[in-house]
N, C-alpha and C positions, 0 to 999 in steps of 0.2 A: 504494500500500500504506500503511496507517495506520502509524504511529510509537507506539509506547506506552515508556514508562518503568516497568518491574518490576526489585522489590529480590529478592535470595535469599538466602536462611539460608547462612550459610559451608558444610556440607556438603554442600549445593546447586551451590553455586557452583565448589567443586573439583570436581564431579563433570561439572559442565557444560567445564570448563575441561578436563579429561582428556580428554572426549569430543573437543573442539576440537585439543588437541595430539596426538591420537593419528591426527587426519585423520579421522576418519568421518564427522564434520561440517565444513563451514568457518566456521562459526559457531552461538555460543548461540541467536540469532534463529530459525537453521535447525532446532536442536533442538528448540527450544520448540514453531515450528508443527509440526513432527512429530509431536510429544506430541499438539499440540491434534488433527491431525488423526485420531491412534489412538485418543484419546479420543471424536472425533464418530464416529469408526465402530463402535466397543464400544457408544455407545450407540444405533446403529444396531438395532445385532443384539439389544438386550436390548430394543427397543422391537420386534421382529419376534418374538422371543420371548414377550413378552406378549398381541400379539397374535395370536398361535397358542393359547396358553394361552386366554384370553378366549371364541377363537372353538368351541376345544374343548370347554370345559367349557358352552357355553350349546348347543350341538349337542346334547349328551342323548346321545350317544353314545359316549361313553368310559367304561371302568370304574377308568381309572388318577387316584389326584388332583393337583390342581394340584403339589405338590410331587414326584410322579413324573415329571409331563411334565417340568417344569423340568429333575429332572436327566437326563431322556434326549435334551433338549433341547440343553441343555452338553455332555453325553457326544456330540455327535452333532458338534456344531460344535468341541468339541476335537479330534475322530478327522481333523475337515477341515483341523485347521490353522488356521480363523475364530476360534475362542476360544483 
């Protein structure tokens, strides 16, 4: 596993720390890649997203526009629990 050195803003850093003494995590490290890894999946789903969009609006078959699908998009993957 790679080693990196990151600084945090003080309200960063108590918050990372609470998380720690509260036990939910055993570590900042632990936090962090969890972040990271909620973040590569958020952007999972917004590139699945756009790709639905994309493939919708070049189909010629939709009457709804890009900004409708989006939110029924969102509305869809909120109701799941994904977003």
């Amino acid at each position: 596993m790679a080693r990196q050195s990151i600084s945090f803003t003080a309200p960063n850093d108590r918050w990372l720390n609470s998380l720690v003494e509260s036990e939910e995590y055993s570590s900042k490290s632990e936090i962090v890649n969890d972040l990271i890894r909620r973040a590569r999946a958020q952007q999972s789903e917004l590139e699945l997203i756009r790709s639905r969009l994309i493939k919708a609006e070049n189909s010629g078959f939709i009457t709804q526009s890009s900004e409708e699908l989006r939110s029924e998009f969102k509305d869809e993957l909120r109701r799941d629990g994904t977003l």
